[in-house]
mmCIF file as Biopython writes it, N, C-alpha, C and O atoms, coordinates in Angstrom:
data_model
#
loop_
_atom_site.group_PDB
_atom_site.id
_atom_site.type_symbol
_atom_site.label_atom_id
_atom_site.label_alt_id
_atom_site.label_comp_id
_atom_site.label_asym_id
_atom_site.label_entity_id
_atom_site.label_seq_id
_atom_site.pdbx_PDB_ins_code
_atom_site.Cartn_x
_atom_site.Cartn_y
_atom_site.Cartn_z
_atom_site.occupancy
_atom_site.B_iso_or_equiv
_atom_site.auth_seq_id
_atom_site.auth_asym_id
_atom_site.pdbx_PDB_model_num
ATOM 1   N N  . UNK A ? 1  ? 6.036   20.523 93.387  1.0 0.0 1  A 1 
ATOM 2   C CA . UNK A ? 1  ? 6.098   21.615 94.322  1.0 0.0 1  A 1 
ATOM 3   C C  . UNK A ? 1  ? 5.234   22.779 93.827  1.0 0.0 1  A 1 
ATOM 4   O O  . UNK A ? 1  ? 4.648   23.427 94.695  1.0 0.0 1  A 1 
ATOM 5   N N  . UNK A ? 2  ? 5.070   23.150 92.462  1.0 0.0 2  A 1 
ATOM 6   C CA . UNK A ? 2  ? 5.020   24.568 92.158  1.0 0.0 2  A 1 
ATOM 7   C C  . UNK A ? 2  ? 3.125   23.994 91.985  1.0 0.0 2  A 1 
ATOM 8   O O  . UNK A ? 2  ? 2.282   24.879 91.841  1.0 0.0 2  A 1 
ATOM 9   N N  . UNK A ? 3  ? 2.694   22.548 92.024  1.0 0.0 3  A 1 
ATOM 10  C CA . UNK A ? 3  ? 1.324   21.966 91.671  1.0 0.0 3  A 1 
ATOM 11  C C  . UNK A ? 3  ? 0.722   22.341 93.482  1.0 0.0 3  A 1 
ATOM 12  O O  . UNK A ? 3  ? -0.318  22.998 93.518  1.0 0.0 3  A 1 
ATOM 13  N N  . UNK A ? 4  ? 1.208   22.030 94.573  1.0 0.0 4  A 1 
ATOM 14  C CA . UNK A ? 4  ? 1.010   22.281 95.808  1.0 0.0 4  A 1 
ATOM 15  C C  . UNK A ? 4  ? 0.907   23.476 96.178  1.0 0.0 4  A 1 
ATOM 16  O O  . UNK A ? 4  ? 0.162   23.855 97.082  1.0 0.0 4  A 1 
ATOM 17  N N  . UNK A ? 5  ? 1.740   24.272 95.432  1.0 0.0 5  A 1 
ATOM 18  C CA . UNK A ? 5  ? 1.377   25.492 95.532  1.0 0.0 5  A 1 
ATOM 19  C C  . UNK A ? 5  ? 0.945   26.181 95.155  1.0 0.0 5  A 1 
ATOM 20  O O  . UNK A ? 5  ? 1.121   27.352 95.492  1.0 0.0 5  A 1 
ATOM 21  N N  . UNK A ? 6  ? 0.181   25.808 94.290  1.0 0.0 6  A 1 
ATOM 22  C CA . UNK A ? 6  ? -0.908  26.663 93.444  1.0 0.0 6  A 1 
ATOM 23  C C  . UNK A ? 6  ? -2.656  25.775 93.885  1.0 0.0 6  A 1 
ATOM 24  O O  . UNK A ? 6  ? -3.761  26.047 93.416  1.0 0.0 6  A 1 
ATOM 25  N N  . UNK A ? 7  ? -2.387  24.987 94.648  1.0 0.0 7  A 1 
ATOM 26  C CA . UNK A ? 7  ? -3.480  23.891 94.927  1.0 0.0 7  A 1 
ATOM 27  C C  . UNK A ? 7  ? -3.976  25.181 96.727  1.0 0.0 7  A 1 
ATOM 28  O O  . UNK A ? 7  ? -5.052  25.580 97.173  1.0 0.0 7  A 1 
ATOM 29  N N  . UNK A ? 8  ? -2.611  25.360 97.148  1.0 0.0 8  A 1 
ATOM 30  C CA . UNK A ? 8  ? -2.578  26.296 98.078  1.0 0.0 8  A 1 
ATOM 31  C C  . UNK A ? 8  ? -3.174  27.964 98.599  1.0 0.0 8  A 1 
ATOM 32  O O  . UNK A ? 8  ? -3.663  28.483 99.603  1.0 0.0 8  A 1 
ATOM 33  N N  . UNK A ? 9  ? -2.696  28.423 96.960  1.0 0.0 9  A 1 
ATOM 34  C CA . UNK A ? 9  ? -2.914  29.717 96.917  1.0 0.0 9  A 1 
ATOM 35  C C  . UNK A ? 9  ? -4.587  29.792 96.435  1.0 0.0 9  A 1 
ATOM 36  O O  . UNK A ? 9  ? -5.295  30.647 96.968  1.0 0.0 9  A 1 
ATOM 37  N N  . UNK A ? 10 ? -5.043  29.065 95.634  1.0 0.0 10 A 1 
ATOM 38  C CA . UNK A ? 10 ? -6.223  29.483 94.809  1.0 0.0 10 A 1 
ATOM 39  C C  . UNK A ? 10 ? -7.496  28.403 95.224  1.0 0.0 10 A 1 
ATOM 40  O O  . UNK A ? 10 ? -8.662  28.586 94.876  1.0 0.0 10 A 1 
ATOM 41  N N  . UNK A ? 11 ? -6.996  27.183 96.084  1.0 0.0 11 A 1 
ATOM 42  C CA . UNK A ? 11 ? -8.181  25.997 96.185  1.0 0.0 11 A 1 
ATOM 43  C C  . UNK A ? 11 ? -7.803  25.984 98.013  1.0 0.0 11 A 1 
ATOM 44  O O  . UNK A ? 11 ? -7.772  24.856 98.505  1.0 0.0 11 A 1 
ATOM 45  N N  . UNK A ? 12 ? -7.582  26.948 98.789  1.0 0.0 12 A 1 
ATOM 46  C CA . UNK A ? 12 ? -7.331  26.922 99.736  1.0 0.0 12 A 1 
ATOM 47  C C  . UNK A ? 12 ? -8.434  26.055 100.509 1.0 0.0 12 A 1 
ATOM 48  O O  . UNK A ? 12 ? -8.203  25.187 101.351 1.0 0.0 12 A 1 
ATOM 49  N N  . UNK A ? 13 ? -9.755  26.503 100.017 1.0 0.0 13 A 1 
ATOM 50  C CA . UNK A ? 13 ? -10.561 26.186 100.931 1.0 0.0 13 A 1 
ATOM 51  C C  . UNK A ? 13 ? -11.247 24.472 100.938 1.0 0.0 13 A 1 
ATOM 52  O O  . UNK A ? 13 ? -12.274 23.939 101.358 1.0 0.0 13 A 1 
ATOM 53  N N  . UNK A ? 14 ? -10.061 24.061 100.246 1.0 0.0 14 A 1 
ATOM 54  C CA . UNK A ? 14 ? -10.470 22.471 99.753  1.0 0.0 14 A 1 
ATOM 55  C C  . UNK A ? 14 ? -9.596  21.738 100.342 1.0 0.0 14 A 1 
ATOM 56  O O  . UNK A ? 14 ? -9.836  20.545 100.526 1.0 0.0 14 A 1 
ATOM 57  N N  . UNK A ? 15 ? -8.082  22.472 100.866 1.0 0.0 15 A 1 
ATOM 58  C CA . UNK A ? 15 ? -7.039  21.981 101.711 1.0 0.0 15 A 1 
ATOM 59  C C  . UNK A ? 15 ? -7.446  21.450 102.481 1.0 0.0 15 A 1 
ATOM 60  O O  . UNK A ? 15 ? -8.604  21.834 102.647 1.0 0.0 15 A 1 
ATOM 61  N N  . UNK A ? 16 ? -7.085  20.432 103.391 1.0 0.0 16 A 1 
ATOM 62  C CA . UNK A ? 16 ? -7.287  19.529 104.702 1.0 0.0 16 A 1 
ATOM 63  C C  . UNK A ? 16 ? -5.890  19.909 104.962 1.0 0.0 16 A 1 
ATOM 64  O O  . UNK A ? 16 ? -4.916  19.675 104.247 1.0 0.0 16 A 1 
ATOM 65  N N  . UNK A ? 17 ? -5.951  20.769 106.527 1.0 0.0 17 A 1 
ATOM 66  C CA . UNK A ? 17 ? -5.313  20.767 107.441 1.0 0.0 17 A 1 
ATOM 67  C C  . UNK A ? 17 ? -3.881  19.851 107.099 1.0 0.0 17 A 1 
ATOM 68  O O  . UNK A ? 17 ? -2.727  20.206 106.862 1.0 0.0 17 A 1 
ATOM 69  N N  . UNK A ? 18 ? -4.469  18.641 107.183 1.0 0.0 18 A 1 
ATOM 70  C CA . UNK A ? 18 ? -3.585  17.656 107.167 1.0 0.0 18 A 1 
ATOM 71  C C  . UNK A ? 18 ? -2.386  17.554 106.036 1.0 0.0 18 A 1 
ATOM 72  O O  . UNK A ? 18 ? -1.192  17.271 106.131 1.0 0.0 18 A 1 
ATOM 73  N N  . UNK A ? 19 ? -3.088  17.850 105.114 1.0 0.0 19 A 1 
ATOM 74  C CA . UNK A ? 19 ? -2.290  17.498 103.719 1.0 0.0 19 A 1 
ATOM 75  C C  . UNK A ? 19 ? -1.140  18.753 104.059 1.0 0.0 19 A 1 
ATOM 76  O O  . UNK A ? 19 ? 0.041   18.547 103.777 1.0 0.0 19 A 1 
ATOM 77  N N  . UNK A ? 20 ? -1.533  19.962 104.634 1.0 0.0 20 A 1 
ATOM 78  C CA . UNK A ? 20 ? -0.170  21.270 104.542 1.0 0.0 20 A 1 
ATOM 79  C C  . UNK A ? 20 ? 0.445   20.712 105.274 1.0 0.0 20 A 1 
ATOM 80  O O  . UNK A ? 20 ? 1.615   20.824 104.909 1.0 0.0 20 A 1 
ATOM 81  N N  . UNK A ? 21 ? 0.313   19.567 107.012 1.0 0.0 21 A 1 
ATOM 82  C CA . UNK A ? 21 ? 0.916   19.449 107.777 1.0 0.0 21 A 1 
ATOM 83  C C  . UNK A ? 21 ? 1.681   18.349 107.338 1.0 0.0 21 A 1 
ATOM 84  O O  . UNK A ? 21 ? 2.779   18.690 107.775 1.0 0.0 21 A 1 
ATOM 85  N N  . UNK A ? 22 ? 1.774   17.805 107.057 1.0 0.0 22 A 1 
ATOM 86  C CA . UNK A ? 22 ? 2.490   16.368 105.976 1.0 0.0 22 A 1 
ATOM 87  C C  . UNK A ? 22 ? 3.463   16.933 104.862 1.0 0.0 22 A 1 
ATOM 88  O O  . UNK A ? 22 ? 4.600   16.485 104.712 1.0 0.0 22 A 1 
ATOM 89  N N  . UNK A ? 23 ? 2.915   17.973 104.078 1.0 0.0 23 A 1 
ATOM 90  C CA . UNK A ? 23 ? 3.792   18.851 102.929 1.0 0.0 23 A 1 
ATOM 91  C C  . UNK A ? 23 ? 4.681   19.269 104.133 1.0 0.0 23 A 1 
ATOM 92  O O  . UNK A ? 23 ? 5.506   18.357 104.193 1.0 0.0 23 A 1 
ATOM 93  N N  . UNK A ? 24 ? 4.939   20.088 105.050 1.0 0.0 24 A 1 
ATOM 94  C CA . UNK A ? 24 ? 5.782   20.895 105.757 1.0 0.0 24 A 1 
ATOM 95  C C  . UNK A ? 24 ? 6.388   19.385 106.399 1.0 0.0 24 A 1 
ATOM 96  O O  . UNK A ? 24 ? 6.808   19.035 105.296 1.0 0.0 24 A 1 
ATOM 97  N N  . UNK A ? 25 ? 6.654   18.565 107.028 1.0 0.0 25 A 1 
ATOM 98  C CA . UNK A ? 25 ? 6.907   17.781 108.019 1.0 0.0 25 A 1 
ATOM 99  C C  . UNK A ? 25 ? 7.774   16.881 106.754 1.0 0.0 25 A 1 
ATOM 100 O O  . UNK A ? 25 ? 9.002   16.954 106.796 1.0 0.0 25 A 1 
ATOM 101 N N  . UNK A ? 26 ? 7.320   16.290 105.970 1.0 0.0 26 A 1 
ATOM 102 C CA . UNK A ? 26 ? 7.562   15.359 105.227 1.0 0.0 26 A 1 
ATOM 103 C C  . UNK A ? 26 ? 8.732   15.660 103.572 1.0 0.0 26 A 1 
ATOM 104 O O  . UNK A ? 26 ? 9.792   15.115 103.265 1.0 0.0 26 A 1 
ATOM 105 N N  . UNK A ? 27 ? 7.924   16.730 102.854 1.0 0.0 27 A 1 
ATOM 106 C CA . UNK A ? 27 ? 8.743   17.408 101.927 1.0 0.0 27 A 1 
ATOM 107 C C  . UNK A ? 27 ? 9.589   18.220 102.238 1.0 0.0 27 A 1 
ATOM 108 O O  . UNK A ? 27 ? 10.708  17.745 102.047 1.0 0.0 27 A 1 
ATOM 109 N N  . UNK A ? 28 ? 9.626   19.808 102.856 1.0 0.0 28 A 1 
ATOM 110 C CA . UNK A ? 28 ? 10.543  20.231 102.829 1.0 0.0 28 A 1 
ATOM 111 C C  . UNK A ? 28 ? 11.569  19.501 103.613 1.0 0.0 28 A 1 
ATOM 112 O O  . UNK A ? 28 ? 12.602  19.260 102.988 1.0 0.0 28 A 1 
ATOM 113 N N  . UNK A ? 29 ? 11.510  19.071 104.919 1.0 0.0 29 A 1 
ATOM 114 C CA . UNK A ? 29 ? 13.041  18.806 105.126 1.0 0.0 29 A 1 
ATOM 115 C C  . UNK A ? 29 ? 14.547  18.224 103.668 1.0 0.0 29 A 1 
ATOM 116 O O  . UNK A ? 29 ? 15.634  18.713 103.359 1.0 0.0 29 A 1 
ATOM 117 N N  . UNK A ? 30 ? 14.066  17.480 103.374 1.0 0.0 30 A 1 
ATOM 118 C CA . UNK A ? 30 ? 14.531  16.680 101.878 1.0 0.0 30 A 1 
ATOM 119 C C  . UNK A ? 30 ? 14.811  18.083 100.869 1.0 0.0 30 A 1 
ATOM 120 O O  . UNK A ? 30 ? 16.013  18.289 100.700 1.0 0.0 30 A 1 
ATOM 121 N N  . UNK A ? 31 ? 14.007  18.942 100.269 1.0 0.0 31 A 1 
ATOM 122 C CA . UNK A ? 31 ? 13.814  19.914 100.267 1.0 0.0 31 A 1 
ATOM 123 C C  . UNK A ? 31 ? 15.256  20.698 100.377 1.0 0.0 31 A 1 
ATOM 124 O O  . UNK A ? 31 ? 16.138  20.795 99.524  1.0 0.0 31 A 1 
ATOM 125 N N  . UNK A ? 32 ? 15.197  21.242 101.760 1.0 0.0 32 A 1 
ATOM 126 C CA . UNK A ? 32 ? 16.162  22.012 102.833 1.0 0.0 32 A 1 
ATOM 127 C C  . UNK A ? 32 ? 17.602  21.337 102.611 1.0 0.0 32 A 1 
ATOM 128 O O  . UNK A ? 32 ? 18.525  22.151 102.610 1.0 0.0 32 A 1 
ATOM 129 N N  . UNK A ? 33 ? 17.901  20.202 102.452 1.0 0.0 33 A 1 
ATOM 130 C CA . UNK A ? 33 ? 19.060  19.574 102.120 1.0 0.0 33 A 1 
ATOM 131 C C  . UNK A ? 33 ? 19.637  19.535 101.089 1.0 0.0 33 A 1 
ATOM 132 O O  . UNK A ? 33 ? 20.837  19.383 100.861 1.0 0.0 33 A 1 
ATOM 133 N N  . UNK A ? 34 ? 18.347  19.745 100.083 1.0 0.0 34 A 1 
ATOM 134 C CA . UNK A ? 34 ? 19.117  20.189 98.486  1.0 0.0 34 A 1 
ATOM 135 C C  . UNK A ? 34 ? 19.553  21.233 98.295  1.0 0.0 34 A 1 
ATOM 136 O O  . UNK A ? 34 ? 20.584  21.366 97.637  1.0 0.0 34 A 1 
ATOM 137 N N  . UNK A ? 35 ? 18.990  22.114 98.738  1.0 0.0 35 A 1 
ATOM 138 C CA . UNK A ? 35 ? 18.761  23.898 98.718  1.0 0.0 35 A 1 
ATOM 139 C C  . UNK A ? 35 ? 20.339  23.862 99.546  1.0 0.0 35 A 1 
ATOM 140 O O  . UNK A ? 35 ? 21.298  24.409 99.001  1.0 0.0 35 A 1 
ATOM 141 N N  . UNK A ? 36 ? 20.484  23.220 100.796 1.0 0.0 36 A 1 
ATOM 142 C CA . UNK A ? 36 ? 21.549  24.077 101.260 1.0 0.0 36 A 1 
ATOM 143 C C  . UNK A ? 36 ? 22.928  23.134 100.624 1.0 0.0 36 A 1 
ATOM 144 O O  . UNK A ? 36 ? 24.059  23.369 101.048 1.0 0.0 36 A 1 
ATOM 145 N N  . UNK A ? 37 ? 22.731  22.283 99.790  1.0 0.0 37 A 1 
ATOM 146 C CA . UNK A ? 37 ? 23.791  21.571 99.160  1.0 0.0 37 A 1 
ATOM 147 C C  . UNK A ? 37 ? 24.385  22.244 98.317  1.0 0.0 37 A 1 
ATOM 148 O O  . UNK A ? 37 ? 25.566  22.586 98.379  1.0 0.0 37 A 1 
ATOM 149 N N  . UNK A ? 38 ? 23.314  22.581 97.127  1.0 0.0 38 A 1 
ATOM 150 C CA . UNK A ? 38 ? 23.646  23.811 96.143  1.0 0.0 38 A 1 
ATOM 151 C C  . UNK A ? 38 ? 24.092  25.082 96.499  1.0 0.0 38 A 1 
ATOM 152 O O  . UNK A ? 38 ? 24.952  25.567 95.763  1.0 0.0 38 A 1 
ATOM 153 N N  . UNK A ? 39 ? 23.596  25.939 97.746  1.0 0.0 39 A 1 
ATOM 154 C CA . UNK A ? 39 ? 24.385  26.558 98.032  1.0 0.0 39 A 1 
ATOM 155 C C  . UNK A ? 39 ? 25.445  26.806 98.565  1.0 0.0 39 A 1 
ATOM 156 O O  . UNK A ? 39 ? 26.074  27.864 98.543  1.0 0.0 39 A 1 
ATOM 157 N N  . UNK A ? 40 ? 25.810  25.369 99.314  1.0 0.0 40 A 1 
ATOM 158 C CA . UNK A ? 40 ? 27.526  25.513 99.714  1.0 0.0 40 A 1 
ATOM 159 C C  . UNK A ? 40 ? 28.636  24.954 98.125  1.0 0.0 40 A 1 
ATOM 160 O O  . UNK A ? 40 ? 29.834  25.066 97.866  1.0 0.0 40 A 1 
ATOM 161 N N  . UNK A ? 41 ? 27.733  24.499 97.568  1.0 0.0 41 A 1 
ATOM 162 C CA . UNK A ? 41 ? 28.183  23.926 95.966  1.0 0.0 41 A 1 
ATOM 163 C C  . UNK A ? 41 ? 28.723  25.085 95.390  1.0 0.0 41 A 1 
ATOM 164 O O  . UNK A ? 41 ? 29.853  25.198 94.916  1.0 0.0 41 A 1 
ATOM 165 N N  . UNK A ? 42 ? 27.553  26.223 95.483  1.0 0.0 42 A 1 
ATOM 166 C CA . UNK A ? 42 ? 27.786  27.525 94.726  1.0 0.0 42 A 1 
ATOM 167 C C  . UNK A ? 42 ? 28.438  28.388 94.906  1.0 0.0 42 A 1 
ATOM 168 O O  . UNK A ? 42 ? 28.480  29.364 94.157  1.0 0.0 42 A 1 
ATOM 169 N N  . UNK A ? 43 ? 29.580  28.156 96.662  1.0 0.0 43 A 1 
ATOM 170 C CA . UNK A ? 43 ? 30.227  28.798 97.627  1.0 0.0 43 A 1 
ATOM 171 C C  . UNK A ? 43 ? 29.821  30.168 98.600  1.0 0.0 43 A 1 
ATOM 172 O O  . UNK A ? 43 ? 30.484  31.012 99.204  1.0 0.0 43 A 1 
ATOM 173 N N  . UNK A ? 44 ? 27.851  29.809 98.336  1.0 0.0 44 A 1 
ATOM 174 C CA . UNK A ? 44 ? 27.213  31.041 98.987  1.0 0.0 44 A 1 
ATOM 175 C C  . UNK A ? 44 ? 27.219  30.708 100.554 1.0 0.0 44 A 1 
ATOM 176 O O  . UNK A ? 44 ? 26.763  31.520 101.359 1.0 0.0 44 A 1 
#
């Protein structure tokens, strides 16, 4: 995650469209399910 996003911030102009639309569609959801696991885990 933190390699995508630094591939993001500083090599932007080497990105293909495609590859952010696949990261968003594909990773976070999976992502979003951990995040909100831990936080009902954590009783937030």
């Amino acid at each position: 995650m933190a390699n995508a996003g630094n591939v993001y911030r500083h090599d932007y102009e080497d990105v293909a469209a495609r590859l952010v639309w696949d990261t968003v569609q594909l990773a976070l959801p999976p992502l979003k399910i951990v995040i909100e696991a831990e936080i009902r885990q954590s009783g937030g």
